[in-house]
C-alpha positions in Angstrom: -69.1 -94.9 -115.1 -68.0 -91.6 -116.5 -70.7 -89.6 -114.2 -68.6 -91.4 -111.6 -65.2 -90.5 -112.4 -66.4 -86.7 -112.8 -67.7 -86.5 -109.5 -64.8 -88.5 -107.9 -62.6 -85.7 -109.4 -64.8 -82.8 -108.7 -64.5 -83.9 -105.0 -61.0 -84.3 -104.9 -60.6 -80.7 -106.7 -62.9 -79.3 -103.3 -60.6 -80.9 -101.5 -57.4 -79.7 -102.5 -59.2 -76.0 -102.5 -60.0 -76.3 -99.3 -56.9 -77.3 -98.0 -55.4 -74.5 -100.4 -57.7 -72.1 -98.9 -57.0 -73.8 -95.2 -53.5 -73.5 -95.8 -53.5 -69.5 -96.8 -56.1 -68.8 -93.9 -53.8 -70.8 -91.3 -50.6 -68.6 -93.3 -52.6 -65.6 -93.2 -53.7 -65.5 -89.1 -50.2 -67.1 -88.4 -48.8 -63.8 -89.9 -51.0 -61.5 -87.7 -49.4 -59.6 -84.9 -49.9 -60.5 -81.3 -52.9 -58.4 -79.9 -52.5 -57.1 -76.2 -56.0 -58.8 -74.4 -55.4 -58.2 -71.0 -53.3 -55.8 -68.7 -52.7 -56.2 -65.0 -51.1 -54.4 -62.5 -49.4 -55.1 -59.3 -50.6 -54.6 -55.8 -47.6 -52.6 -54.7 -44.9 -50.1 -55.7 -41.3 -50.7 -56.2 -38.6 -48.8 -54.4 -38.2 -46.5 -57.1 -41.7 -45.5 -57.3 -42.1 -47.8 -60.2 -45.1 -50.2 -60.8 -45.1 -53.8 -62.6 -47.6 -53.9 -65.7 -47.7 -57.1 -67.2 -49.4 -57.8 -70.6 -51.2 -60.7 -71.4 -50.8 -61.6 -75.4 -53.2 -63.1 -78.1 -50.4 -65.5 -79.5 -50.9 -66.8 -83.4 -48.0 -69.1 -83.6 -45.2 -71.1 -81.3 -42.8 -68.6 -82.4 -41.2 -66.1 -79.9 -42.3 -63.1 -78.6 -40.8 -59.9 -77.3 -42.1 -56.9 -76.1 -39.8 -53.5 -76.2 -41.6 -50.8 -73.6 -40.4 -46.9 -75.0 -41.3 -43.6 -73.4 -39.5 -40.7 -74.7 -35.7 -41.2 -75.2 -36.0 -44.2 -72.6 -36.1 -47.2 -74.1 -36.4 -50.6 -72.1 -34.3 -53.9 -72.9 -36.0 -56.8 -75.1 -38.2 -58.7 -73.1 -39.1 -61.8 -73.8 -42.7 -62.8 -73.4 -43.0 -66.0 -71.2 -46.4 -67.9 -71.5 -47.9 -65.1 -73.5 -47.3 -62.5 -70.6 -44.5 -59.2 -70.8 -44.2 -58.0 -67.9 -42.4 -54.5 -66.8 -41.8 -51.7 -64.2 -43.6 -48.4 -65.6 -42.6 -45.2 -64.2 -45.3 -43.2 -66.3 -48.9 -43.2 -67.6 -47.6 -43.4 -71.2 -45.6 -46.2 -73.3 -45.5 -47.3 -76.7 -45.4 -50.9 -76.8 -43.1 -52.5 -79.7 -43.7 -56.5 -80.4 -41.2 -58.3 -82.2 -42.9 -61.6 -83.8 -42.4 -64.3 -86.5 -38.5 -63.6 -86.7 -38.4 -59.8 -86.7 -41.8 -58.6 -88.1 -42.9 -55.4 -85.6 -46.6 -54.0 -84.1 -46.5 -51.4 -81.9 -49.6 -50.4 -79.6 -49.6 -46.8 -78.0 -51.0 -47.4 -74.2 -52.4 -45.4 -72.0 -51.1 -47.3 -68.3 -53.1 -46.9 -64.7 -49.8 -45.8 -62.3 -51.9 -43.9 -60.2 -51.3 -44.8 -56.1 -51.0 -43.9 -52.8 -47.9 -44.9 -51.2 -48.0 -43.5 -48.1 -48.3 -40.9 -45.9 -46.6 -38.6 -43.5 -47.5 -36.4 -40.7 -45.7 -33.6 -40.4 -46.4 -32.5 -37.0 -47.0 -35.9 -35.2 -46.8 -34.6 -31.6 -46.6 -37.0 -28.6 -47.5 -33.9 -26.6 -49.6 -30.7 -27.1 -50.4 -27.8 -24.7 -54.1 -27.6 -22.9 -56.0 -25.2 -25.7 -53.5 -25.5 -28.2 -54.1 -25.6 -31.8 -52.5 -27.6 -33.8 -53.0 -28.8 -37.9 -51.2 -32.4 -38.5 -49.9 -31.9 -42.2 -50.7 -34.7 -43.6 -48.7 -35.3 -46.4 -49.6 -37.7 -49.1 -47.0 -39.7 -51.2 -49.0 -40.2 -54.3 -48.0 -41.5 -57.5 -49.9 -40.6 -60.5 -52.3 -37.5 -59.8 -55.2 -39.4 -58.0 -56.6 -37.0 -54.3 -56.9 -39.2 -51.6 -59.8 -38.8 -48.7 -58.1 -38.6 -45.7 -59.8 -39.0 -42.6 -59.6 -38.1 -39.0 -61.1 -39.6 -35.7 -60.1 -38.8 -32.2 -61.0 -41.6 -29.4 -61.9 -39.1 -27.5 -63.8 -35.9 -28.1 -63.6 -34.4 -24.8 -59.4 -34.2 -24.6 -58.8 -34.0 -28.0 -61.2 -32.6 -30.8 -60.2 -32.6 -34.6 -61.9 -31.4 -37.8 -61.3 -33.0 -41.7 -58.8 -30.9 -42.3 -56.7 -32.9 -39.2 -56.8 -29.6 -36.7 -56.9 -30.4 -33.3 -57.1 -28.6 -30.1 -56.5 -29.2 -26.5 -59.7 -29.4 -24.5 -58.8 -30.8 -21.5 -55.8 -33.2 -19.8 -55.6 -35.9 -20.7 -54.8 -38.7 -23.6 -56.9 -39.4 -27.0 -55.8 -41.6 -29.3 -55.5 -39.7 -33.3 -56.5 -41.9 -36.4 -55.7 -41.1 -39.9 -56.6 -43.0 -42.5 -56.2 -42.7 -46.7 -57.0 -45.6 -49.1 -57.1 -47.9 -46.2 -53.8 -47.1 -44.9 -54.2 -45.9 -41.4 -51.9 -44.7 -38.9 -52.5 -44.2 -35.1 -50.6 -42.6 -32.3 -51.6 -41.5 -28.6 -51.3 -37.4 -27.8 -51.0 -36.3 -24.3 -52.4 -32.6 -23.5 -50.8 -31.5 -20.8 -51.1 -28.3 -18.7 -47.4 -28.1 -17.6 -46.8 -26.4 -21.1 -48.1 -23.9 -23.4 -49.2 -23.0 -26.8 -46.3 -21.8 -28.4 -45.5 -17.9 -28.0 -43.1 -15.4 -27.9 -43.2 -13.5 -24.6 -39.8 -12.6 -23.4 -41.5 -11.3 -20.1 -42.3 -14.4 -18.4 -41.4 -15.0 -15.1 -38.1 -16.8 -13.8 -38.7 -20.6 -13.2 -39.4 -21.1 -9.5 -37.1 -22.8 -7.2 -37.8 -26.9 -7.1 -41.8 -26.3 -8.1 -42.4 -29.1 -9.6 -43.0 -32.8 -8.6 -40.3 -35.7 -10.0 -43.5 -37.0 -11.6 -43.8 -33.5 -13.6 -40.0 -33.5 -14.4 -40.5 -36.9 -15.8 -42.9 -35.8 -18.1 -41.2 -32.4 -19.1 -38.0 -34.1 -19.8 -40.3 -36.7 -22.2 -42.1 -34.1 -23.9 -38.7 -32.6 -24.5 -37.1 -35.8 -25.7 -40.4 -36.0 -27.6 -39.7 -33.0 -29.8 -36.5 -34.3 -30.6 -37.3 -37.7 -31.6 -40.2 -36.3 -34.3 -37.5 -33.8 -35.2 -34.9 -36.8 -36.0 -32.0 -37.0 -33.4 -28.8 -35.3 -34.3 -30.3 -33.2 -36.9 -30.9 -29.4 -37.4 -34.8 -29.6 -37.0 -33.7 -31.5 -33.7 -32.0 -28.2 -32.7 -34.2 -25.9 -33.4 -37.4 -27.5 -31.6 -35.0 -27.9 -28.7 -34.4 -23.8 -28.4 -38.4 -23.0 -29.2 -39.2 -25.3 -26.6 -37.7 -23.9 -23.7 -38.4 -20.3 -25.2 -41.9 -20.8 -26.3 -43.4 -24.1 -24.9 -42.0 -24.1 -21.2 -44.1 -21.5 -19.5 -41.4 -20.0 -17.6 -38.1 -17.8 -18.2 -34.5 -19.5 -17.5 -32.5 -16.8 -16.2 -29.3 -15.9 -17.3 -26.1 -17.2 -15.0 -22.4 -16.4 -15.0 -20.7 -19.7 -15.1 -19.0 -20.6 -12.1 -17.3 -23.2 -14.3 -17.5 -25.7 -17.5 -17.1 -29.4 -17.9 -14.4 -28.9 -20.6 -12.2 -26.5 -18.3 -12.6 -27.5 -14.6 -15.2 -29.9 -15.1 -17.9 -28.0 -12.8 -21.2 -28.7 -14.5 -24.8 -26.9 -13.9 -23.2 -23.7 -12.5 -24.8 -21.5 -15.2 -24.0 -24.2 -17.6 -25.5 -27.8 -17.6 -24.2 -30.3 -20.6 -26.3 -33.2 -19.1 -30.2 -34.5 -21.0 -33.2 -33.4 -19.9 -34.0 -29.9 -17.8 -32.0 -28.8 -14.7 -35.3 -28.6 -12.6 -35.6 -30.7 -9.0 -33.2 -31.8 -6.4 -32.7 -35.3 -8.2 -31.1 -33.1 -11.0 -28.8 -31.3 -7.9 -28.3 -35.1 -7.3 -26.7 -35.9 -10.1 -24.0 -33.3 -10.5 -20.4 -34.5 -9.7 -18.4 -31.2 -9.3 -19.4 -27.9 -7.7 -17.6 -25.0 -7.4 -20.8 -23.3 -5.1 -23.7 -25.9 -5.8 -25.7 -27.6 -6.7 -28.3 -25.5 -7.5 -30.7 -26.0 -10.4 -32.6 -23.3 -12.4 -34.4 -20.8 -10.4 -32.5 -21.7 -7.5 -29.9 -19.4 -5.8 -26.6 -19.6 -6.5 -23.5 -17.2 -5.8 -22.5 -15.2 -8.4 -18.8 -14.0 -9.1 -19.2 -11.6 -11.7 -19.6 -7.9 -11.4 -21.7 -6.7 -14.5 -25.1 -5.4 -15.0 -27.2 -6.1 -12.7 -24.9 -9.1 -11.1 -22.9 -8.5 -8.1 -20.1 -10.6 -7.0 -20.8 -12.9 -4.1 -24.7 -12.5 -4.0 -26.5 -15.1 -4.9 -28.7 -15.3 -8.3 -31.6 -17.6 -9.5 -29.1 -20.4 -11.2 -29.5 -20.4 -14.8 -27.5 -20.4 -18.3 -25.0 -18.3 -19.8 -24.9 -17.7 -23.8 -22.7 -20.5 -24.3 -24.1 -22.7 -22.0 -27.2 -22.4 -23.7 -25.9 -23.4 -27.1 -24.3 -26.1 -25.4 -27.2 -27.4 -23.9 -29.4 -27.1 -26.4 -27.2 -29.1 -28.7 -26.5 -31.8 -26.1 -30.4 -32.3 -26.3 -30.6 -32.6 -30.0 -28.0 -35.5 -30.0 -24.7 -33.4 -31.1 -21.9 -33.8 -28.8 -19.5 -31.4 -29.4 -18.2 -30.7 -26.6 -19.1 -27.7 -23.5 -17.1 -25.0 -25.1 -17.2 -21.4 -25.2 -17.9 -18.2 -27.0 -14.8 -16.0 -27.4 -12.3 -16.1 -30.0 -9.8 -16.3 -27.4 -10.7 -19.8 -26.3 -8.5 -22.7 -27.6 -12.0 -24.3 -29.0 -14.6 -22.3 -28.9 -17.8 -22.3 -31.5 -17.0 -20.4 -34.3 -14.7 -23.1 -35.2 -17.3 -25.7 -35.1 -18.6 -24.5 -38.5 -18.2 -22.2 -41.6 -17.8 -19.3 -40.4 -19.5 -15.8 -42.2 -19.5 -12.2 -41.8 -23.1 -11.6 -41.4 -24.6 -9.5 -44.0 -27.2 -8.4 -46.4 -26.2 -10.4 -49.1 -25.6 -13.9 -46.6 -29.0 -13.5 -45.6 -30.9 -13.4 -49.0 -28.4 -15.5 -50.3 -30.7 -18.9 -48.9 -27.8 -20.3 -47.0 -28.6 -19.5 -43.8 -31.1 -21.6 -42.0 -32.8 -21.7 -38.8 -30.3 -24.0 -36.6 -27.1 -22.3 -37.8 -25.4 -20.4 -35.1 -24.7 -16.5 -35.0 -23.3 -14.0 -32.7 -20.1 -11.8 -31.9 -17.0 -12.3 -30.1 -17.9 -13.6 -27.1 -21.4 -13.8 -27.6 -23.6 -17.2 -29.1 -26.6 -17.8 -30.1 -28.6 -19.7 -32.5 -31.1 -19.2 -35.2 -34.5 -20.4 -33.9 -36.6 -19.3 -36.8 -37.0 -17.4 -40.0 -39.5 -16.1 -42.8 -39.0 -14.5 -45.8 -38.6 -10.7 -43.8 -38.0 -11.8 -40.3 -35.5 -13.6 -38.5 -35.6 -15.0 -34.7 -32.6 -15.3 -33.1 -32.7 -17.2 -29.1 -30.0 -16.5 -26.9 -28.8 -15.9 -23.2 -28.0 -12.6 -22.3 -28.7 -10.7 -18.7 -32.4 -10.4 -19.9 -32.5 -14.6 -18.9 -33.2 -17.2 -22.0 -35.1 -15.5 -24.6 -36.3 -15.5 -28.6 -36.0 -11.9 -30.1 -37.7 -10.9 -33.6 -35.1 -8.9 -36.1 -36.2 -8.0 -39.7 -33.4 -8.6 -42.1 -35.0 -7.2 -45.4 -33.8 -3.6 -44.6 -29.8 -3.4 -44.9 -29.6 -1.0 -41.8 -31.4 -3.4 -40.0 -30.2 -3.2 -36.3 -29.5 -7.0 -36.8 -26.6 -6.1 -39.1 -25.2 -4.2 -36.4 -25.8 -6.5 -33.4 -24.3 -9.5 -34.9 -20.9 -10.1 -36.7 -21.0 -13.3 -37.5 -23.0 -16.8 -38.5 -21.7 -20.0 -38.1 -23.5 -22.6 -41.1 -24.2 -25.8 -39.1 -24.3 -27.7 -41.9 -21.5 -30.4 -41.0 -22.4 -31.2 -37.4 -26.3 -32.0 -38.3 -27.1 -35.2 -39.9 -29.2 -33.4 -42.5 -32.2 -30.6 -41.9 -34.6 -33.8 -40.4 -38.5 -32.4 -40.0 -37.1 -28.8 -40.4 -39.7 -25.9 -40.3 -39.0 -22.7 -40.5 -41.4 -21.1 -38.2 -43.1 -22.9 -35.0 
């Protein structure tokens, strides 16, 4: 009986060990701190470049959890974990991790996070048109986040009109139209180019000859105004970049000379338009241009096409008849008009009511103004009465494009002497800065 009542007790003595021992284990692991076991990341960026990590816990209790991310002096808000998960938009590769558990007991977890991505990409020099035999690279540029290098590769439909290497230069082989592939980390982007042999590879050649009288075909003056409104469009409408493309490309791409015109009158005065100025889209070539003009003092004429002049200077004669062209004003004008800026078809002088050193801040040019890094390709600069524009710029030259007797031309100064002959020539620059809608696909050189 007493063997019995000793191993009755013994027993229950297990027992309550065991649940002693259960209850300090259960005490014990309900006292660890939440483990991180998983971490996921979203598909996609957010709009500030951000990425969603969530964290996956290893819970011990029912008890709340909340997850505090810190990089730095940034600190995020108290998240509270929701079915074991914190979630929250990184901006870097590095976070400690605080975890607030069992009623204000702390862990924290130094993490290493995977931010790296591609979010797109951009190319710089995505051309509807380029000139038979030009060369051309695409400047692809990649928005990464992170520091991963992306592959990116380039296909041509076709070969024959269009080749291209894997660095994305092309060239012009023949007429015609290929459609250009890029690709990076399976986002791909696809365009048509059109080479076409009505204009050239860009270059500076202030000889070329005067545009021919009515030459071309209403199917090639379609296609030269597109290429033109082309430019524009890559450029961004309305801004400075627009501008500038607008004065390279009838200086460098079209293959012939505008002359330079006296005008016989100006929309904003007597309202006589394309009469060595022509404030309409598109180029002043063809009789369905001449078509379109509403006053004439002596037209219509378009460019190449004779016209009677009325001044006496230079060259020019009164009453004989010149190839119709653009004056210096009428070129800014123009050009401008193309680039989406509407302000108006004024002149140059100072004596003019409006005129187009009032359209902007107006400088004395100088040493000083020029290495100061205000003064941009697109900003206007000339004397009194006198305009031109800026066309392009490197860190010792400066290409100013103009109208002057000469016709419509690009000349090369260097400004990094201060006795420069630029200096001299030019008084003053207008900063464009307020008419364009920003510098859009600006480059500085063609």
């Amino acid at each position: 009986m007493s063997m019995k009542k000793d191993r009755n007790i013994t027993i229950i003595l297990i027992v309550l060990l065991l649940a002693t021992i259960g209850l300090l284990l259960n005490n014990y692991f309900n006292n660890l701190p939440p483990t991180i076991k998983k971490i996921t990341y979203a598909d996609s960026y957010n709009e500030d470049r951000s990425r969603k990590v969530t964290l996956k816990l290893k819970k011990r209790n029912s008890k709340p959890i909340y997850c505090t991310f810190i990089h730095g002096d940034d600190t995020s808000e108290k998240i509270k974990a929701k079915n074991g998960k914190c979630s929250y938009n990184v901006v870097t590769d590095s976070y400690k991790v605080d975890i607030e558990f069992n009623n204000g007991k702390h862990t924290t977890y130094d993490e290493e996070f995977n931010i790296d991505g591609l979010l797109g990409f951009k190319i710089v020099n995505k051309k509807k048109y380029i000139a038979l035999d030009e060369y051309l690279n695409l400047g692809t540029q990649l928005d990464t986040v992170g520091y991963m290098d992306y592959l990116v590769k380039y296909s041509s439909s076709n070969e024959d009109i269009i080749s291209i290497d894997k660095d994305g230069n092309i060239h012009g082989n023949q007429v015609g139209v290929s459609t250009i592939t890029v690709t990076a980390n399976n986002i791909t982007e696809k365009w048509d180019i059109k080479v076409s042999d009505l204009i050239r590879p860009p270059i500076l050649n202030n000889k070329k000859k005067v545009v021919p009288c009515n030459q071309y075909s209403d199917e090639q003056l379609k296609e030269l105004d597109d290429i033109l409104a082309s430019r524009v469009e890559i450029a961004g409408e309305g801004t400075r970049a627009a501008a500038v493309e607008v004065s390279r490309f009838l200086t460098l791409d079209f293959p012939y000379k505008v002359p330079y015109f006296y005008e016989n009158g100006r929309i904003s005065t007597n309202g006589v338009d394309g009469e060595g100025r022509y404030y309409r889209k598109g180029l002043y070539l063809g009789k369905a241009k001449q078509n379109e003009i509403e006053k004439v003092m002596v037209g219509p004429a378009s460019w190449g096409c004779p016209l009677t002049n009325f001044e006496d200077d230079g060259y020019m004669k009164p009453n004989v008849r010149y190839p119709n062209g653009l004056d210096c004003s009428g070129y800014i004008s123009w050009i401008l008009k193309q680039a989406g800026l509407d302000i108006g078809d004024i002149g140059a002088g100072f004596s003019s009511k409006y005129n187009y050193t009032q359209v902007g801040e107006l400088n004395r040019n100088s040493y000083e103004l020029l290495h100061s890094g205000k003064v941009k390709p697109g900003d206007l600069i000339g004397w009194d009465g006198h305009i031109a524009m800026i066309g392009a710029m490197t860190d010792t030259k400066i290409y100013v494009t103009e109208s002057l007797l000469p016709g419509v031309i690009m000349d090369e100064y260097d400004y990094s002497n201060p006795r420069s002959t630029f200096y001299s020539r030019y008084d003053h620059i207008i900063d464009m800065s307020g008419q364009y809608k920003g510098d859009g696909n600006l480059r500085y050189m063609w």
